[in-house]
N, C-alpha and C positions, 0 to 999 in steps of 0.2 A: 353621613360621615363616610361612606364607603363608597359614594360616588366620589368624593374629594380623595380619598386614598388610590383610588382605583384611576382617578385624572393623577395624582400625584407618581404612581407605579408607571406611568404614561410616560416620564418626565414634566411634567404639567408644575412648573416652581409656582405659580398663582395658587394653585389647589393645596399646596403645604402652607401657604399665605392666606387661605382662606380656614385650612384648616385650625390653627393655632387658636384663634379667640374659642375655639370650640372643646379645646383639650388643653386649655391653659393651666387650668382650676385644677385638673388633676394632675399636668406635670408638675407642679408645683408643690403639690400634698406630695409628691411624691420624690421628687428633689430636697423635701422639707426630712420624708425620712429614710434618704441615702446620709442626710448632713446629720440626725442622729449623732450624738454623741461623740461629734468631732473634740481636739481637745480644746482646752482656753485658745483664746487668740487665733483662734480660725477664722479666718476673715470671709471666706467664701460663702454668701448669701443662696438660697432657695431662690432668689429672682433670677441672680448670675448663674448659676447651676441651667437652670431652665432657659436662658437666652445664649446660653456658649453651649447645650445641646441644639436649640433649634438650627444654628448658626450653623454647627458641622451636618446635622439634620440634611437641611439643605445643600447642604454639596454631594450629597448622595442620595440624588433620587429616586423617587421609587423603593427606598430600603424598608420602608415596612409599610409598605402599600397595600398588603394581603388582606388584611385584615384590623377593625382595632385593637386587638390582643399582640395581636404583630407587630403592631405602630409602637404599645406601650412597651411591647419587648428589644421591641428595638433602641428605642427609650434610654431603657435601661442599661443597654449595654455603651452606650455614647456616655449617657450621666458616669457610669463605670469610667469609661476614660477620660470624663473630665476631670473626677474626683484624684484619678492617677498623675493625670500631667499637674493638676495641681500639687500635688504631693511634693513629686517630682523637683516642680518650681521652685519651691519654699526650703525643700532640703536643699536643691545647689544654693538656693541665698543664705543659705546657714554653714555653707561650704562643708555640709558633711554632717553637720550637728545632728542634734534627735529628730528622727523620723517621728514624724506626723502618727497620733494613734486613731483610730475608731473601733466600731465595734463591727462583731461578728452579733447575727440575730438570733436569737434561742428559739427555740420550735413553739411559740404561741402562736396566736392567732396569726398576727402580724409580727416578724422581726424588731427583736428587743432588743436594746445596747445592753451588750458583754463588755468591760472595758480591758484594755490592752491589745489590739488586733492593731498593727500595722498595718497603715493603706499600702505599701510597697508592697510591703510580705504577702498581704493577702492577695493583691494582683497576681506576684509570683504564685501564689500555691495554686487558687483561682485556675492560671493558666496550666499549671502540672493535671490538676482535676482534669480540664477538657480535656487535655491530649488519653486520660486511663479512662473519662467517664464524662462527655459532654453533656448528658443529660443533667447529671447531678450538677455539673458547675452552671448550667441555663436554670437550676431550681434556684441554685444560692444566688446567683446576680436577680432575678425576678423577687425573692423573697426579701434581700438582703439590699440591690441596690435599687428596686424598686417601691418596695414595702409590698408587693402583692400577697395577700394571706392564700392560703391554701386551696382555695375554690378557683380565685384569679389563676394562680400559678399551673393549676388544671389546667383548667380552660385557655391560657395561654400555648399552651404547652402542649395540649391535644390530649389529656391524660386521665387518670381518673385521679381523684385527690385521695384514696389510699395508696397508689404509686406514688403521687407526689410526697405524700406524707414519710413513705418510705428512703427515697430518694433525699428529702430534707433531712434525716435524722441521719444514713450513714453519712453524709457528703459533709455534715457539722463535726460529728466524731472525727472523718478524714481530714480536717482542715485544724481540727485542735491540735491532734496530734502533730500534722505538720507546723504549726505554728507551734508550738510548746517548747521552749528554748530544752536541750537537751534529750528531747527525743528521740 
């Protein structure tokens, strides 16, 4: 796999095309739990997730060529904006109507559905996070839009998983409160 990321960080578009059958299985488990707890009537499949990531994937080569932890964190933040433009999509076709909800993940293992999280809202806070604290908003999008537990999100992240652990718990509290109508 790292000769194919490392042909791919090249510009090499065959070595992203070779790579896929190889990391399909997992973006898909993993597209399976960014779609977690979307509401009724989401229509956005784990297949489409993973084939509108490879898709913009692709027009940016070499973006997580470093590494597999880097591939899947890269991943992750693409599934993030496709989850967004979908949002997006759905609310101008409702010319306004109720925003799209999902969840935010609780500190288990793996991120759990919280219900009432806005996909807009959390993009927005998301984005305020990185500008005060990009570490913390790379924990939430790996934990939250990748499902990576806390070992993954280490090792992605170059860290130790009591930093991670740390960084997971204030960056949840940080995003409730901003998300919490009235606070």
């Amino acid at each position: 796999m790292s000769a194919l990321l490392s042909a791919w960080a090249q510009g090499d578009r065959t070595a992203l095309d070779a790579l896929l059958p190889r990391v399909y299985e997992e973006l898909h488990a993993q597209a399976e739990r960014a779609l977690r707890g979307q509401p009724d009537g989401h229509t956005l499949q784990p297949t489409a997730l993973v084939h509108e990531a490879y898709v913009r994937l692709a027009h940016q080569p070499g973006a997580g060529g470093e590494s597999r932890d880097h591939f899947f964190s890269v991943a992750a933040l693409v599934m993030r904006s496709v989850l967004v433009d979908y949002a997006r999509a759905r609310q101008r076709a409702k010319r306004g109507g109720e925003r799209e909800r999902v969840t935010l993940g609780g500190a288990n293992d793996v991120a759990t559905p919280e219900p009432g999280v806005d996909t807009l809202d959390l993009d927005e806070a998301l984005t305020r996070l990185a500008e005060r604290d990009p570490i913390k908003s790379r924990v939430v999008e790996l934990r939250y839009f990748v499902g990576l537990n806390i070992e993954e999100t280490a090792r992605a992240l170059d860290l130790s998983e009591a930093t991670v652990k740390r960084h997971w718990t204030a960056a949840r509290l940080w995003l409730r409160r901003e998300l919490t109508p009235g606070s």
